[in-house]
N, C-alpha and C positions, 0 to 999 in steps of 0.2 A: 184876497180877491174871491169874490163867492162865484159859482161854478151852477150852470143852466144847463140842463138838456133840452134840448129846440131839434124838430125836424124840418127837414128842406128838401125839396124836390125838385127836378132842373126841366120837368114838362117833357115834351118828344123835342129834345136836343141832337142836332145829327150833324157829322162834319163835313157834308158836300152843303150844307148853310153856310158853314165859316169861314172867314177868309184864309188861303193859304200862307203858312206857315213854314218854311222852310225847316224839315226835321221835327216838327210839333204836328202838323195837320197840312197834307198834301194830299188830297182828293182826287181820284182819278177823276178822268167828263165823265164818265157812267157813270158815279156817285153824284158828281157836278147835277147832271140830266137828272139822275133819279130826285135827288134833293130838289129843286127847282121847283120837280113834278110835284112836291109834296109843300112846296112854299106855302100854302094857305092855311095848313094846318102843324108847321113845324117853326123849329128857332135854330139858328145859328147856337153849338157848346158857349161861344159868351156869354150870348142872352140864356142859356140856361144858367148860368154858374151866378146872376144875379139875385135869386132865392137865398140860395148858400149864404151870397155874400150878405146879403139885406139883414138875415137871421143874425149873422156874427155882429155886426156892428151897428143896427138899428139900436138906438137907446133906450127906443120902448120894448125890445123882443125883450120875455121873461121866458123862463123854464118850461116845461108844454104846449108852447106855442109848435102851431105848424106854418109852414111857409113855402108857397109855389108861385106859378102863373096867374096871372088875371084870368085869363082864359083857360085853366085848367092844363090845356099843353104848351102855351106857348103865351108871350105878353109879359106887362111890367110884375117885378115882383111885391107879393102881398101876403100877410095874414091870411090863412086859408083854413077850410072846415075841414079836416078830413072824411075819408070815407067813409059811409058807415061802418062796413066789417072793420075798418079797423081798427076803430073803438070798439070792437065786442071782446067783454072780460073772458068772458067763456073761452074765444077762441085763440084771442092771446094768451091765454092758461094752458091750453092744448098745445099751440105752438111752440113756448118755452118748452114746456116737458120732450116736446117730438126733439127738438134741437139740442139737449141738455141728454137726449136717449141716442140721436144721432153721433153724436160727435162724444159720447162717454166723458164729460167732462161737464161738471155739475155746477152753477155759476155761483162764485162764492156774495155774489150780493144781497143773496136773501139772507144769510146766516148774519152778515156784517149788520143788517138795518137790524134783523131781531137783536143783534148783542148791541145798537147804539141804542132801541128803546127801552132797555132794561135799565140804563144807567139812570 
């Protein structure tokens, strides 16, 4: 079975959107009230988890693809552009290094790709 890397993103998902859940998602009314307040520009965690789900088992999602809202935070899920910065080589270069200096633990994937192109 060949193996994709896809991103997903679940929008501004919040759980005074979602219906309660006993033991899963029990929303005080002031989460309720606040959430509400925020109805026009937010999703119920279901309707976030629809990106995720779309990526995993869409039969056209390939490898590189990203995947969120129609509307950026919230809506049906879709094929999405990401942000600029976050296609910038440069700064994903910086990033990796800060994370790999952070955390003193060096990610053996680079060594693996150079030892699989040499074959």
């Amino acid at each position: 079975m060949p193996i994709a890397s896809l991103v997903a993103h679940p929008g501004f998902s919040i759980g005074g959107r979602t219906r309660g859940i006993l033991g899963v998602n029990e929303p005080s009314r002031g989460r309720r009230f606040a959430g509400n307040l925020q109805a026009p520009i937010t999703q119920s965690k279901e309707h976030g988890a629809w990106p995720l789900v779309r990526a995993l088992v869409d039969p056209e999602a390939e490898g590189g693809q990203f995947w969120g809202p129609a509307r950026v935070v919230a809506g049906a899920a879709r094929r999405a552009t990401p942000a600029r910065i976050t296609r910038d080589r440069d700064i994903a270069a910086r990033l990796w290094h800060y994370c790999e200096h952070a955390t003193g633990v060096p990610w053996p994937y680079l060594k693996a790709s150079r030892a699989r192109r040499r074959r």
